[in-house]
N, C-alpha and C positions, 0 to 999 in steps of 0.2 A: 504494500500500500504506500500511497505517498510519493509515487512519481508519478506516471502518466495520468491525467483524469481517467475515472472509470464512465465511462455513455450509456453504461447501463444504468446508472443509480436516477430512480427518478427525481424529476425536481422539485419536487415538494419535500421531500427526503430532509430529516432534520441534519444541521451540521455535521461534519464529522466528530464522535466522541474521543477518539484512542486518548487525544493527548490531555482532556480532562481526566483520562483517569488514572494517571501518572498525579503523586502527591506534590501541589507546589511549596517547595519549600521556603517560600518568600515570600507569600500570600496568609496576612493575620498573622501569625506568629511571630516572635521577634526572631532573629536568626537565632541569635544565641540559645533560645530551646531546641534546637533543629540539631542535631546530631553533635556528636563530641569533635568534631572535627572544627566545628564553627566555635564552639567556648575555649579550644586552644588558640585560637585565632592562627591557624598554622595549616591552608587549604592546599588538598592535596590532589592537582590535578593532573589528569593522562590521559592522551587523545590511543586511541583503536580504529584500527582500518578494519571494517568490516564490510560481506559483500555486497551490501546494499548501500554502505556511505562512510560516515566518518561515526564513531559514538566517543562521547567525550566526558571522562567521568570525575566529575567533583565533590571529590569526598567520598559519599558514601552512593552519591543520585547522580544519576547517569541521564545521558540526551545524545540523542542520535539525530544527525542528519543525513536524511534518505535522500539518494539521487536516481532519479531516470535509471533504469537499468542498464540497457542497451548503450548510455554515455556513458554511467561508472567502469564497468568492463572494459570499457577502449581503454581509460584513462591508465599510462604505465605506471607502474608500483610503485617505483621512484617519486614520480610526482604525486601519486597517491599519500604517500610519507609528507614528504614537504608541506604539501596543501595540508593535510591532517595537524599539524605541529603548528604552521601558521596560523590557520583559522581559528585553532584553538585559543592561543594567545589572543587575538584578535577580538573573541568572542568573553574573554575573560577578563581582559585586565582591567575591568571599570571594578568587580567584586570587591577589595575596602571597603569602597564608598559605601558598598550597599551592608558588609556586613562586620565591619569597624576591620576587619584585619589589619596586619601590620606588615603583611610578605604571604605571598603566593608561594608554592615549589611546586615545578612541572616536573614531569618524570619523561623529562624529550628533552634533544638538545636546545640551545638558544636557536629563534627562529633566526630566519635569513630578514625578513624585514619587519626584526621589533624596533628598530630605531625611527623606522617611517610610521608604521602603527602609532608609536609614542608621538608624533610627531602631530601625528594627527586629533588624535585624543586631546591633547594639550589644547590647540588650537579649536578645540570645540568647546573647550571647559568652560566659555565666559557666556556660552545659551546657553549652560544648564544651570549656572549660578544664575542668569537674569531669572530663567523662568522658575527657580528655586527660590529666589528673591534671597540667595546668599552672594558672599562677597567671590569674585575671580581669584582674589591674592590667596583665598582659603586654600578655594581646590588646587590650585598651584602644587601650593605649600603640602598640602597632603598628598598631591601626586609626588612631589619629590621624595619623601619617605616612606613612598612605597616599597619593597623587595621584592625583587621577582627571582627566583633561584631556578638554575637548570640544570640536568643532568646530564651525561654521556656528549658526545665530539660536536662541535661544532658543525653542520652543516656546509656543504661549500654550495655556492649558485649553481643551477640548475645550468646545465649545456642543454644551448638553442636547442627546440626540435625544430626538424628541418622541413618537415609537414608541409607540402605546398598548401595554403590558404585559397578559400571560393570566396566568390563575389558572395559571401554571406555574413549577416548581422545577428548576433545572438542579443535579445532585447530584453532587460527586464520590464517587464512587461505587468502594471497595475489597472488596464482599465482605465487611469487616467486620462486626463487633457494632453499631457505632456507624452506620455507614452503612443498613448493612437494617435496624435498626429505624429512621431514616430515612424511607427508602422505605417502606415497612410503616405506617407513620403515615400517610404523602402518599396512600396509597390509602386510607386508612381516612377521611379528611376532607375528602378530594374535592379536593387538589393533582392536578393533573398531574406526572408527572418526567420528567427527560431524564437519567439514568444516566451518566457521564463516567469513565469507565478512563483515566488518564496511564500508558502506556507509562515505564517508567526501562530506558536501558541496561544497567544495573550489575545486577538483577534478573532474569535472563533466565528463573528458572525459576519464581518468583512469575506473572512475566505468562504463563508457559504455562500453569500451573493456573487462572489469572483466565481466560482466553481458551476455557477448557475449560469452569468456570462460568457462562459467558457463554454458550458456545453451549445448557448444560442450560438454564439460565436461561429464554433466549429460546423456547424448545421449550415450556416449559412457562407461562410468562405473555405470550407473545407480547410480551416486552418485550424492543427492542435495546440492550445497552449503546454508547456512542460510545467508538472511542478516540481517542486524541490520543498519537503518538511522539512522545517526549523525548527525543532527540539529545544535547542538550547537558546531560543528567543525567550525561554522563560527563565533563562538569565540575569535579562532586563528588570530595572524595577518594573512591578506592576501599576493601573491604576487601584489604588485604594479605596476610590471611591467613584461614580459616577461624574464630580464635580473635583475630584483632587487629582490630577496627572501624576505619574511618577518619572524621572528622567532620565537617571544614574542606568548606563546601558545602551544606550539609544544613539550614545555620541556617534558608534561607525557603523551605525547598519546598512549603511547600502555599501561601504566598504565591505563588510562581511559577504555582502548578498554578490560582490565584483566576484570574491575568491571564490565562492561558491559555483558562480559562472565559467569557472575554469575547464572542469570537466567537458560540460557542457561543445562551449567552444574548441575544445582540443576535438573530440570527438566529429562534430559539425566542421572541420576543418574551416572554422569562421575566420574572416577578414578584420572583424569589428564586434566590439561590443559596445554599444550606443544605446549612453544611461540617458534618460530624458531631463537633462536639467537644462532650464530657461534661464533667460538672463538675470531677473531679481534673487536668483540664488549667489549672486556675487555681491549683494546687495551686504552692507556692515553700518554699524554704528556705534560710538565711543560710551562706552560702559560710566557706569558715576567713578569708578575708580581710573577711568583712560585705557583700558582696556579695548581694543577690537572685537567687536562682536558682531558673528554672523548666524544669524540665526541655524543655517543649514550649512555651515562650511563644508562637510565633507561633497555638496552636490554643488559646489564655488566651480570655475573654470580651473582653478590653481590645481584643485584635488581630482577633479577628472582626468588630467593629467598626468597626476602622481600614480594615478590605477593604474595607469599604461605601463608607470614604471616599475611598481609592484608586478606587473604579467611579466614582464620583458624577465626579473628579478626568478622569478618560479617558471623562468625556462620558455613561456609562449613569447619568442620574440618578434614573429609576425605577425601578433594581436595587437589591435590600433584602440585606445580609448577616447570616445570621443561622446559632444551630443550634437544632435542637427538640430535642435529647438534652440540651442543658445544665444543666437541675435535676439529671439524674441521675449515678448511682455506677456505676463497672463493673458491681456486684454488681446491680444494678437494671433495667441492662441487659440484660443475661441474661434475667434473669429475663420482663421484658415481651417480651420479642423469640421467645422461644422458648412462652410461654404462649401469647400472643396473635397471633404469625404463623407460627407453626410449619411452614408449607410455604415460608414465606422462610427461616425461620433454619437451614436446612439447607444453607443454600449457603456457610455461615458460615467464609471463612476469613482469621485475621489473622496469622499468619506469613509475613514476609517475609525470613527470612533466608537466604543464601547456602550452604547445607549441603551435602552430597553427598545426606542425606536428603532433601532439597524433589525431588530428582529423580524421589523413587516417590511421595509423597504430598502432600498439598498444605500440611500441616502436617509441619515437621522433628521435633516431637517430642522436641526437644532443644536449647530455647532459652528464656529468661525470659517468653516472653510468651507460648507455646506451654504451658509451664506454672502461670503466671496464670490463662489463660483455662482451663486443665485441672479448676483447683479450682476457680473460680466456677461451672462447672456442675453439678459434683458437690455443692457448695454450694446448688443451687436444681433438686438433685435430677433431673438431668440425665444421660443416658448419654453421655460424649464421641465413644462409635461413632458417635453421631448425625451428629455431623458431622464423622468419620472422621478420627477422631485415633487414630494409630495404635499408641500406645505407654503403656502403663499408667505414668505420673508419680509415681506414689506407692511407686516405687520408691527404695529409699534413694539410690541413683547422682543421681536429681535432685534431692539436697537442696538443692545450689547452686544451683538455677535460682530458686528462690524467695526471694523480698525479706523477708518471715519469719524466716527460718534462716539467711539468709546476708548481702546485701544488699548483697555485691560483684560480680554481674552484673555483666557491661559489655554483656550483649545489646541491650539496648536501653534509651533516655536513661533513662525513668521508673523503669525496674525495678533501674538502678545505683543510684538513691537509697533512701531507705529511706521515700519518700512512701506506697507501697502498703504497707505493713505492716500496720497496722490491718485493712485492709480481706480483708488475706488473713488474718489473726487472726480475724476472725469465717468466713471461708470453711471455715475447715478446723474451727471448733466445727460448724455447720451440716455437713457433710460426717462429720464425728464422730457427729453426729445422726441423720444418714440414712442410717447402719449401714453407709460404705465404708470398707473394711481396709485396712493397708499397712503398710509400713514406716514410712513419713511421718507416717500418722494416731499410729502410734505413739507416734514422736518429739514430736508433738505432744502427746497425752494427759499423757505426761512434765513437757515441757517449759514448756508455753506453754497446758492446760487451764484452769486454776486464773485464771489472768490473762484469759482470754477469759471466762469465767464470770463473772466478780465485773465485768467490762466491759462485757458483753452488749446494756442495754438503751442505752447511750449508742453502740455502736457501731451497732446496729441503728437506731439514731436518725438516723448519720451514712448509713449506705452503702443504707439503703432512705429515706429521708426526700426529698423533694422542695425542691430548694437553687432556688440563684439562678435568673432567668428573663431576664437582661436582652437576652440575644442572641432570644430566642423572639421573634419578630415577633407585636404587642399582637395583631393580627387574630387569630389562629390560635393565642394561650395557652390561651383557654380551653374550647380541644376537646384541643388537648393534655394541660393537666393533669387534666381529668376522667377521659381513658383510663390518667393514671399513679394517678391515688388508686384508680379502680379495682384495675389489677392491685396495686397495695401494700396498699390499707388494713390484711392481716393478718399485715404482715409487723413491722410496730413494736410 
């Protein structure tokens, strides 16, 4: 289980259970009741190659990540190892935070790129202190006395495999805005894709609607998504509450979900792995202490990059990382994705939060980014029925969900800060424009007209304009940006 979708399971079918019934050991209880491993403060972890994935055991509780069969098989033993040792690290070194320790011991040698890992970690500590409402210089300072202790020879880098590469893109792949239009491109320019679902524990009701997607999906373009179980995404802190997020964890998950992609790709003899990050993902702001803060740095243009050098690192040298949405703005998004692929952008969903709502629909309908993406469509003239959203947002009760009007969301990193503002300041003139009603539009004609007006042409400069390209692999910029000057030229 846990690789390929099964198409037999019907769709009413409740979530998948296995991994609820595995004990969270992080969930209500303090750690320190949870086994004698965690009251020494002295965690004892060991990654296993097994034939369906990697299983990685800490302490006493084990988690396995399952991969596609037919790709783990290809993937040679050697690189099996490395990726195993890697990933593990990778997947672990946030645990102190979460459970006071004082030093790690892996029973693996030192990884080949714990120095970039750590690198990265770091440079994400100052989202988890904002949305933690602690200080940057804290985590720092406890990142430095952390220990990480390893056992047995050092690892040497991985010799090139010499694999010739197809004109093919391995996608992680969420159903998103960002990702279908993606996809949606890769058909239109003659990529190949190979589609990549990561199952998360913590999620169960996100991957039942993904897994429901998937199967209309496949019905209708004869295209499989793969998945991949994440086991040890319950790692991560959890949320504790409905209304309380937890964060310690979360810093490199789509780096985890790169290394993961490895098999994958090796096997798909892939050209490309093409994460979908857009431009406001390079988007920072200076913390009260001076600190640099991005809300999502590991999906920055700087760390898209670094992936590349992490693959290159574990031996896939002719893997390219890259994303093709990165000139673009949310608002832009939308826009091309729904114009231009419109039998894809129907599958379109990015709510991932934990609600009682996600249980009926696949959007909660009550969460920051659930209504971001509300008024960007209606901003580009869009019906949100389209893709079954099921709650009119322009309802005054959702003031707060909006970074606009409020900007203390803590649903999600980006939308607690006040980075999207602008962009939803021109969403709700556009939405103003295209004659939708509310309470909200109200508040805004009030409020915030007069300043969107006399802003307009600079903003529309920003959120439909065509930014940076540096992740765009040089092959394939310039079918790419011909298809965005098209859909934009009348929108500046």
């Amino acid at each position: 289980m846990g690789t390929d979708i099964s198409f037999e399971k019907q769709e009413d079918d409740p979530p998948d259970s296995s991994l609820l019934k595995k004990e969270r050991f992080l969930i209500k209880e303090s750690p320190k009741k949870i086994g004698s491993f965690f009251v020494a403060k002295n965690i004892l972890i060991k990654p296993e190659i097994r034939e369906n994935g990697i299983k990685i055991n800490v302490g006493e509780v084990s988690f396995s990540i399952i991969f596609p069969k037919e790709t783990w098989e290809k993937y040679p033993q050697t690189s099996k190892k490395i990726l195993s040792e890697n990933l593990t690290f990778t997947l672990t070194l946030h645990l102190p935070y979460l459970l006071g320790a004082k030093s790690l011991k892996y029973q693996m040698p030192e990884p080949i790129i714990k120095n970039i890992i750590e690198e990265g970690f770091k440079l994400s500590l100052p989202a988890t202190a904002f949305l933690k409402s602690q200080k940057t210089s804290e985590l720092l300072k406890k990142f430095s006395k952390i220990e990480y202790h390893f056992n047995g020879k050092e690892n040497s880098i991985l010799d090139p495999r010499s694999k010739k590469s197809k004109n093919l893109a391995v996608l992680p792949f969420t159903f998103g805005k960002d990702s279908l239009l993606t996809y949606g491109l890769c058909q239109e320019i003659g990529i190949e894709t190979v589609p990549v679902y990561v199952k998360e524990p913590i999620t169960q009701w996100e991957n039942y609607h993904k897994e429901k997607l998937a199967r209309r999906f496949f019905e209708e373009f004869k295209k499989k998504i793969l998945f991949i179980d994440n086991e040890a995404g319950e790692l991560r802190e959890p949320d504790w509450s409905f209304n309380d997020r937890g964060w310690y964890g979360w810093e490199l998950q789509l780096t985890q979900f790169g290394l993961m992609l490895l098999p994958i790709a090796f096997s798909k003899q892939a050209r490309y792995i093409l994460f979908a990050n857009e431009q406001s993902c390079n988007d920072k702001f200076l913390d009260e202490e001076g600190f640099w803060c991005n809300p999502v740095y590991e999906q920055s243009s700087d760390w898209t990059l670094k992936l590349g050098q992490i693959a290159q690192f574990l031996g896939m040298e002719e893997l390219k990382t890259g994303s093709l949405v990165e000139p673009l703005h949310d608002l832009s998004i939308i826009k091309i994705l729904h114009s231009r692929y419109p039998k894809i952008a129907k599958y379109q969903m990015s709510c991932g939060e934990n609600t009682p709502e996600l249980r009926y629909h696949r959007w909660c309908g009550n969460c920051s980014k659930c209504a971001r993406i509300y008024i960007l469509c209606l901003a580009n003239n869009i019906n949100p029925k389209k893709i079954e959203m099921p709650n009119n947002m322009l309802e005054l009760k959702y003031k707060s969900k909006f970074a606009l009007f409020n900007g203390k969301e803590k649903g999600y990193g980006y939308d607690a800060t006040q980075l999207g503002r602008d962009e939803q300041l021109l969403a709700f003139l556009l939405a103003y424009r295209n004659g939708y009603k509310g309470d909200l539009i109200d508040f805004f004609k009030k409020m915030y007209l007069k300043e969107a007006e006399k802003r307009e042409k600079e903003l529309r400069e920003k959120f439909f304009g065509i930014h940076s390209t540096k992740t765009v692999p040089a092959e394939l910029r310039k079918k790419v940006l011909k298809i965005y000057r098209q859909e934009l030229q009348n929108l500046i």
